[in-house]
C-alpha positions in Angstrom: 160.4 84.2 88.5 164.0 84.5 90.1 163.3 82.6 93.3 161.5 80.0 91.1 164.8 79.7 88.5 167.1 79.8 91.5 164.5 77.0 93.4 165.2 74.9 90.2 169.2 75.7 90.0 169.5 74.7 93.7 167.3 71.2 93.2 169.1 70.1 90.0 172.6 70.9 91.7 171.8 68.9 94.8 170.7 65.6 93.0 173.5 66.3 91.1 175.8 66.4 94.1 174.3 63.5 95.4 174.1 61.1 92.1 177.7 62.4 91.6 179.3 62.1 95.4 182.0 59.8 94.4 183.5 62.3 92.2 184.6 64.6 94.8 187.2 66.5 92.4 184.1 69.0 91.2 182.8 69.5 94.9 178.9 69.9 93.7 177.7 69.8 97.1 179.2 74.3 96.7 177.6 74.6 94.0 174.8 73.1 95.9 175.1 75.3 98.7 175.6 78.7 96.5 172.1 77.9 94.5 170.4 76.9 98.3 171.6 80.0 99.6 170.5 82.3 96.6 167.2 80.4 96.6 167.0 81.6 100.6 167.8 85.2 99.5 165.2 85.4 96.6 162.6 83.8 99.2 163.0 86.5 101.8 163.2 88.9 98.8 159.6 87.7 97.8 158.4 87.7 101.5 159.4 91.4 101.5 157.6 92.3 98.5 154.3 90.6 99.6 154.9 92.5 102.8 155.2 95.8 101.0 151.9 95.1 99.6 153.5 93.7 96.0 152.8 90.3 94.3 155.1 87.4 96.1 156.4 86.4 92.8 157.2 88.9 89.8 157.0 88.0 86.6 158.4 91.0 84.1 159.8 89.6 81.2 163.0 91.5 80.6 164.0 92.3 84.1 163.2 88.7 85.7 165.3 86.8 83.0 168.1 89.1 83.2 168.3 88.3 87.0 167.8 84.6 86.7 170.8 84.7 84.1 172.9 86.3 86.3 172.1 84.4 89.4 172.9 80.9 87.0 176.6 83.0 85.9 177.2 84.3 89.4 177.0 80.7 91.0 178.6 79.1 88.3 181.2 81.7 88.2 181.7 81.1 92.5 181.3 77.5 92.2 184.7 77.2 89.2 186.4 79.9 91.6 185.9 77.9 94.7 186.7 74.3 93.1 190.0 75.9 91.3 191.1 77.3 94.8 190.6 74.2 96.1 192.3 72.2 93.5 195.4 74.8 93.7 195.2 74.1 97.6 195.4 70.5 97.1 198.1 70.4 94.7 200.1 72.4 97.0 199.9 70.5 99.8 200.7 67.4 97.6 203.6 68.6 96.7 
């Protein structure tokens, strides 16, 4: 269920990047990048389960929402982290 949430994530945050391009202040194409690249972890995650002889996809209730939360926080959290350095950066060199 975690690949499938972070497959979502990394969909709506690219066609947000791209509707959004033109403001470039909230660098989406990151956050873009951060949900792409969980989505690649949680797909060779489910590849190595099937090859273990487990289901490709899990779907356990408790566990599987827990980790889909926490993959949304953790690239939301490295996404503001990354834009705010950024912005810092920017402002310094400005000035």
């Amino acid at each position: 269920m975690y690949f499938l949430v972070a497959l979502g994530l990394a969909i709506i945050s690219t066609v947000l990047a791209y509707l959004l391009r033109k403001y470039k202040a909230f660098h989406l194409e990151i956050l873009a990048i951060t949900y792409g690249a969980a989505t690649l972890m949680w797909f060779i995650d489910c590849i190595a389960s099937a090859a273990g002889g487990e289901d490709f996809l899990s779907f356990e209730i408790p566990l599987d929402i827990w980790i889909s939360l926490w993959t949304l926080l953790a690239g939301l959290f490295f996404w503001g982290v990354i834009t705010l350095v950024i912005y810092f950066i920017n402002k310094k060199k400005q000035a």
